[in-house]
C-alpha positions in Angstrom: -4.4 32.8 57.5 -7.4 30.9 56.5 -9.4 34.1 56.6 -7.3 36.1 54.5 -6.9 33.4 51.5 -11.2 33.1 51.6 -11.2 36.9 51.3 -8.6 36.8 48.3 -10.9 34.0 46.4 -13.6 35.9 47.0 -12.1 39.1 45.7 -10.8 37.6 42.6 -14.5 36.2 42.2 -16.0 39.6 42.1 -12.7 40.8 39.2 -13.6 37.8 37.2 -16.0 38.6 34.1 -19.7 38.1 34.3 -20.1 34.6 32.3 -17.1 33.5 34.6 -19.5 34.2 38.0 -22.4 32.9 36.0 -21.0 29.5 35.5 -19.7 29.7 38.5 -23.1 29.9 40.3 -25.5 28.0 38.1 -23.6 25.0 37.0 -24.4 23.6 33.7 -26.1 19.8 33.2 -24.0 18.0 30.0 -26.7 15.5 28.6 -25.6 11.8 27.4 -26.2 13.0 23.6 -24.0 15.8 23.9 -21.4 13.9 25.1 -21.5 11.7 22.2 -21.8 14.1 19.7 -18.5 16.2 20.9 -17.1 12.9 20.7 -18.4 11.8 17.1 -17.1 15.0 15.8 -13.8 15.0 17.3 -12.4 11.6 15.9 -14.4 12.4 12.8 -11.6 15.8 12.8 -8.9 13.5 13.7 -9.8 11.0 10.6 -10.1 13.3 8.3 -6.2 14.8 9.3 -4.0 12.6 6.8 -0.4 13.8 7.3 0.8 12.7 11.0 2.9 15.6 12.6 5.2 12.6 13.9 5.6 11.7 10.6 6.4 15.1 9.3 9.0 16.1 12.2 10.8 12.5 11.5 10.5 12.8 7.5 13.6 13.3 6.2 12.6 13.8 2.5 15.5 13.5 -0.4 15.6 13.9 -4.4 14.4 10.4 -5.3 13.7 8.1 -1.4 12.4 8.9 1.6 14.1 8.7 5.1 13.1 8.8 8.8 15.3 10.3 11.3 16.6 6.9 13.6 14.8 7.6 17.2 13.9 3.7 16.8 15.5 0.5 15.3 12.6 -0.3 13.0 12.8 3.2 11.0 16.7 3.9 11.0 16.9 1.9 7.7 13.8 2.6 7.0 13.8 4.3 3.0 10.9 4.4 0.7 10.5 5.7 -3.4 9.2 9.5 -3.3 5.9 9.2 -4.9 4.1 12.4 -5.0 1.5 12.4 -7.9 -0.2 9.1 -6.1 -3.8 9.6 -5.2 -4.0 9.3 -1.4 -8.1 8.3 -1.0 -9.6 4.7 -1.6 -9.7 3.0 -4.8 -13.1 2.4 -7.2 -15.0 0.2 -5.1 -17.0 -1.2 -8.4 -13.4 -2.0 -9.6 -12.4 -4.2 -6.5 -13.1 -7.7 -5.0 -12.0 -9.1 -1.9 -8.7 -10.8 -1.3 -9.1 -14.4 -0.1 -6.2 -15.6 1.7 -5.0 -19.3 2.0 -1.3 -19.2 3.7 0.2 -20.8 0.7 -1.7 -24.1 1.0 -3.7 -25.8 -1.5 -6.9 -27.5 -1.4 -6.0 -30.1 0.3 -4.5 -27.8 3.1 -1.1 -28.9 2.6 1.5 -25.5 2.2 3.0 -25.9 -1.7 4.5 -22.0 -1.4 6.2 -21.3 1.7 6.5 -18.2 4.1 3.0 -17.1 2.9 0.6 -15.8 5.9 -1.1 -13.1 7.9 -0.7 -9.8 6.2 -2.9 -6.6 6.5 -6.2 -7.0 4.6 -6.3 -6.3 0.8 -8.6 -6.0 -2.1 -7.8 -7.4 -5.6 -7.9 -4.2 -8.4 -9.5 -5.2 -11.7 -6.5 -4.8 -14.1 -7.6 -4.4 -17.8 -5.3 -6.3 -19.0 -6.8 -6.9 -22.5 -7.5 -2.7 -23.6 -10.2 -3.7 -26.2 -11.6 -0.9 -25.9 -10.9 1.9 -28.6 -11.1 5.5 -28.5 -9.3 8.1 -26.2 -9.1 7.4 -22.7 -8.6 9.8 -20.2 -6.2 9.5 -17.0 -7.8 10.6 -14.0 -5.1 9.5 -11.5 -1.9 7.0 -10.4 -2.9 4.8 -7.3 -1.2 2.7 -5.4 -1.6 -0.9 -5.8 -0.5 -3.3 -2.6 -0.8 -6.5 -4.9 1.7 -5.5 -7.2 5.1 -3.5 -7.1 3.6 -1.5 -10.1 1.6 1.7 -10.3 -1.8 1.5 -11.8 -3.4 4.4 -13.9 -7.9 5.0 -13.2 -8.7 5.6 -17.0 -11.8 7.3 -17.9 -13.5 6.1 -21.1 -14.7 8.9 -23.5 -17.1 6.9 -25.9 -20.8 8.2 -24.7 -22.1 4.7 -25.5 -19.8 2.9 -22.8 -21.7 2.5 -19.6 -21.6 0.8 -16.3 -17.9 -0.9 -16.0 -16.8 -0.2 -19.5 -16.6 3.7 -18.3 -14.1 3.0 -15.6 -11.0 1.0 -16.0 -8.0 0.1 -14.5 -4.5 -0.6 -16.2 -0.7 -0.9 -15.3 0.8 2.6 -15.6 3.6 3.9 -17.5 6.6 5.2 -16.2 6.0 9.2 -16.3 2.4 9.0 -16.7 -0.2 11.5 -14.9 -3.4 12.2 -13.8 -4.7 14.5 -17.1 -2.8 12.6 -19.6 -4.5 10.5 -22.7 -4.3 7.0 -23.9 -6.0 5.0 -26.8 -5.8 1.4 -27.7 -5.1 0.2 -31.7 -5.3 -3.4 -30.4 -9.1 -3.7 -32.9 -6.4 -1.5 -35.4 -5.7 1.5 -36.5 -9.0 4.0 -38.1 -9.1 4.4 -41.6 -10.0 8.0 -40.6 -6.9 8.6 -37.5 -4.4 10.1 -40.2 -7.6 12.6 -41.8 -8.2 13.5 -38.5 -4.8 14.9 -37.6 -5.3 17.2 -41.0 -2.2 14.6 -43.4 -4.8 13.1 -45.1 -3.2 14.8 -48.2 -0.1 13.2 -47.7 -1.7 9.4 -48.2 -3.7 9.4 -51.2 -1.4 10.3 -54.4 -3.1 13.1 -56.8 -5.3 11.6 -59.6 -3.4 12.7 -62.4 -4.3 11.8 -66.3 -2.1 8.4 -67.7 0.0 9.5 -70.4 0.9 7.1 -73.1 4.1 8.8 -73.8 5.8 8.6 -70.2 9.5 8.3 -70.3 11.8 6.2 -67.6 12.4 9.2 -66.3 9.5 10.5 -65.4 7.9 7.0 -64.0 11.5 6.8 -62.0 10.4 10.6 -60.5 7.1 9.5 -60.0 7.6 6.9 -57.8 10.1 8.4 -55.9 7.4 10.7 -54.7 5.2 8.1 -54.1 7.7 7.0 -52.2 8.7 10.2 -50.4 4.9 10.8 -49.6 4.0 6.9 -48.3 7.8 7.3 -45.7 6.5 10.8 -44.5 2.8 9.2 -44.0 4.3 6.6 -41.9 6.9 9.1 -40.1 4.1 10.5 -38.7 1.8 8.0 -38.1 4.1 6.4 -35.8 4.6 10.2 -34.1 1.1 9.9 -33.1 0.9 6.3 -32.0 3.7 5.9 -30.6 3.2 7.3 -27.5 3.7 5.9 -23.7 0.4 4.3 -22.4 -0.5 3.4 -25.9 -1.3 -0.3 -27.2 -0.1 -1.5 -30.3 0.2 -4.5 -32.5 3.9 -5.7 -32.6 4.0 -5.3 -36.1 3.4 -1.8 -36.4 6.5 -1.3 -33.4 9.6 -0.1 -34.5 12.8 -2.4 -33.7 14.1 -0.6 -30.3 11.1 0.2 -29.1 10.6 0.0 -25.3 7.4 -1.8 -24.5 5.9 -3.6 -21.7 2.8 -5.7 -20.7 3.0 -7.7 -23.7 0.7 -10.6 -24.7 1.5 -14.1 -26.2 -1.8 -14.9 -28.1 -3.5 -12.3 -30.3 -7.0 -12.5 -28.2 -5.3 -13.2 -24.9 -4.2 -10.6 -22.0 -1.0 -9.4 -21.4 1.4 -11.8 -20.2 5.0 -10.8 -19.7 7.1 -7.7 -18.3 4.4 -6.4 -15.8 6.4 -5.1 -12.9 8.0 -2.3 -11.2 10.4 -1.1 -13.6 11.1 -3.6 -16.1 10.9 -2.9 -20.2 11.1 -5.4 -23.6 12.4 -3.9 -26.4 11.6 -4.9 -30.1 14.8 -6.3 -31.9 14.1 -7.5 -35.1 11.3 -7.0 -37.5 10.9 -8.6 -41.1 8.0 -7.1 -43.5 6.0 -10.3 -43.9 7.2 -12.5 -41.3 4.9 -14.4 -38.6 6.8 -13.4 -35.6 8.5 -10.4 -34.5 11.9 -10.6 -32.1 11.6 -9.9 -28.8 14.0 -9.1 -25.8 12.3 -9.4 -21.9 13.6 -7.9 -18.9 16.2 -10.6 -18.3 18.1 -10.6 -21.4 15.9 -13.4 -22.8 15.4 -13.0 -26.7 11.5 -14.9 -28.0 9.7 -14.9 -31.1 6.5 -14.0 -30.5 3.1 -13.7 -33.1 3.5 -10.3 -34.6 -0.2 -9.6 -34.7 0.4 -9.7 -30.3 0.2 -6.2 -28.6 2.0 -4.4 -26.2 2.1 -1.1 -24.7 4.4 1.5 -25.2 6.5 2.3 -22.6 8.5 1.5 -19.2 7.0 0.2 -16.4 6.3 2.7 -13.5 7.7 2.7 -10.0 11.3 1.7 -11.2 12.5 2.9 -7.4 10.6 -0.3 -6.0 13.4 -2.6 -5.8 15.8 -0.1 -4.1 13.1 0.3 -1.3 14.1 -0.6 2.5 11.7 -2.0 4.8 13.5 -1.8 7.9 12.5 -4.0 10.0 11.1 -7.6 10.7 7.4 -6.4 11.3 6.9 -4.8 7.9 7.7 -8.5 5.8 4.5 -9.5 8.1 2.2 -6.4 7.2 2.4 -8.1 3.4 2.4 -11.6 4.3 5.3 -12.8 4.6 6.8 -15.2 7.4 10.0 -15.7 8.5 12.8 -18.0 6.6 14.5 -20.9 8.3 17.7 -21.9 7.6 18.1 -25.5 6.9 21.3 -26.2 9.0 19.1 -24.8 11.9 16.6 -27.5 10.9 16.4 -31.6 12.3 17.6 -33.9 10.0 13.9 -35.1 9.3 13.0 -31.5 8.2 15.6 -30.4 5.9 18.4 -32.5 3.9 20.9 -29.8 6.0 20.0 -30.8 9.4 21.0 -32.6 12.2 24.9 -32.9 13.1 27.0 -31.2 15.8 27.7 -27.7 15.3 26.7 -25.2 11.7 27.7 -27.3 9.0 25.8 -29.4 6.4 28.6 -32.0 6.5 30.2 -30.9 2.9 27.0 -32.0 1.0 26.1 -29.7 -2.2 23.4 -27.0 -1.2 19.7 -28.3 -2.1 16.1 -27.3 -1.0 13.9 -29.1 1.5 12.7 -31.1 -1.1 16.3 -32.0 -2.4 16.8 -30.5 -6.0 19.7 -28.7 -6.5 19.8 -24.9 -5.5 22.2 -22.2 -5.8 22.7 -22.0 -9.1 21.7 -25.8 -10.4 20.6 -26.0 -13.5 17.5 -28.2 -13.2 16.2 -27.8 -16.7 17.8 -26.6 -20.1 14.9 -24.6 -22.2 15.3 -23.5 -25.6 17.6 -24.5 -28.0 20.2 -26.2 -25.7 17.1 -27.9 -23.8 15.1 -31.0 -24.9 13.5 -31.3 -28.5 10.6 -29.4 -29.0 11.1 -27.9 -25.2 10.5 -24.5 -26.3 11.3 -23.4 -29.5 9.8 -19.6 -29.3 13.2 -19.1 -27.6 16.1 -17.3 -29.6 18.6 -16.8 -27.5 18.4 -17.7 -23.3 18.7 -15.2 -21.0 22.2 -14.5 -19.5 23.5 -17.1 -17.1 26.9 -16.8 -14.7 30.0 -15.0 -16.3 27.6 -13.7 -19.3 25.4 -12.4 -17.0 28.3 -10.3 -14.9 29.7 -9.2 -18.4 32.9 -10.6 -17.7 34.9 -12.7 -20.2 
């Protein structure tokens, strides 16, 4: 038997091609350097591979989110915003600085923010929040920004004389902008040349004509009216051209109804309010003349603020942020945040709800672990129903209870 299998190796040896019997009787020495190099190259093919085929074959991909199929507990809830136009590579590394983290605490090391820690490591994007800079701008792409819920737009500055970091910029996006698209900034104001250059420079200077002494009411009546006519149609497209998502602008020359966002509260200052995913202000009242210009914020609020103040025109991109699902426990701790503990589950010298048999925080009214008022509590009144002189910029506070649920 042992005989017979030898002769049917040896036979399939002589029917196997020549390299086959060539390696098979000079065996080849693999060197050290070799080794690594096979190596180096094959994680280097395996970086360089993006997309996951796990993650494809569990993708469940809809009109507006992103599901997984459930073969675990952390991804059967899991549902994130469909974002397809986001750049995928690394930011601008001249636009970055490193994140220092300090677990909420202060410099004294005691924790003033709580449930703040650990996280994956970050790096801090230079937002231009101030757009100075005139000219066009060009869009070169949307990126994703982990240290905000908002989108953020790479802008390209055309101007030939801008070099080193005035080239490359970074700003909040706006809802429906793309890589290709252009922004300018009227924040230093608007050219004398911007209207000649769009070809209605005709339509702002009035035809010399020669006086007449003899000019009846009539014709001064007509005249006017077409002065009129001409200075409206100047300014209906003026704001066509301005008024454009992405663009900044001076409050004055907004439109009441307007939807703006990143808005400032000094003239010189950076912008200040309505900076996340998804929120807007809108412009509610102008007056020709007046030193502030009527405001509403994302939470129904109504301000003055200095009309000679800019803001951008436009939503806020990402608006499917707050509809997002993490799924499970260990995605709060990829962004740094820790777990909340209830205060009934607390000692009684940790939180005013501790202690005592059983869940209950023995009928006392619900407060913090520093013992204000929580829920609900009104701790302050700003604005007009507040203190004297508490803030006086605010027209009408933001909805509150029964207004807020638009119930009567």
């Amino acid at each position: 038997m042992l005989s017979s299998v030898r002769g049917s190796s040896s036979a399939l040896l002589r029917a196997a091609p020549r390299c086959i019997r060539a390696s098979r009787s000079t065996p080849t020495v693999v060197t050290q350097n070799q080794v690594y190099t096979h190596n180096r190259s094959y994680v280097t093919e395996i970086w360089k591979n993006k997309t996951s085929d796990i993650g494809t074959a569990l993708a469940r991909s809809k009109d507006l989110f992103k599901t997984y199929k459930p073969v675990s507990p952390g991804i059967r809830h899991l549902k994130r915003p469909l974002n397809p136009h986001l750049y995928e590579g690394r930011p601008l590394r001249s636009l970055t600085v490193a994140k220092r983290k300090n677990g909420g605490r202060n410099g004294h090391g005691h924790i003033t923010v709580r449930h703040r820690g650990g996280g994956h490591r970050q790096r801090i994007r230079i937002i231009d929040y101030k757009r100075e800079a005139p000219g066009v701008h060009d869009v070169v792409r949307i990126e994703y920004d982990p240290n905000r819920s908002a989108h953020i737009a790479l802008l390209y500055n055309r101007d030939p004389k801008a070099i080193g970091d005035k080239k490359w910029s970074y700003i909040i996006a706006t809802e429906g902008m793309r890589a290709g698209d252009e922004v300018r900034s009227f924040r230093q104001g608007i050219p004398s040349n911007f209207l000649a250059s769009h070809g209605v420079s005709s339509l702002t200077k009035t035809e010399k004509k020669a006086p007449t002494q003899n000019k009846t009411s009539e014709e001064a009546a007509a005249e006017a009216l077409d002065q009129a006519s001409d200075h409206s149609l100047a300014l209906g497209l003026l704001r066509s051209l301005i008024l454009k998502p992405g663009y900044v602008l001076p409050l004055h020359l907004i439109p009441p109804g307007t939807v703006i966002n990143s808005i400032t509260l000094s003239p010189t200052g950076p912008a200040r309010l309505v900076r996340s995913a998804g929120s807007f202000g809108q412009v509610v009242a102008y007056e020709e003349g007046a030193k502030y210009v009527q405001v509403r914020l994302q939470s129904g609020e109504v301000r003055k603020i200095l009309r000679d103040c800019c803001a951008t025109i436009g939503k806020v991109s990402n608006p499917l942020w707050k509809n997002r699902n993490l799924g499970k426990a260990g995605r709060s701790r990829w962004l740094g945040i820790r777990p909340a503990v209830r205060g009934v589950a607390m000692n009684a010298n940790d939180h005013p709800h501790g202690g005592g048999r059983g869940k209950s925080k023995s009928n006392k009214h619900p407060v913090s672990i520093w013992g204000w008022g929580t829920k609900g509590t009104r701790t302050r009144k700003p604005g007009p129903k507040g203190p004297k002189n508490s803030n006086k910029m605010v027209i009408r506070e933001r909805p509150r209870g029964v207004e807020k649920r638009g119930t009567s």
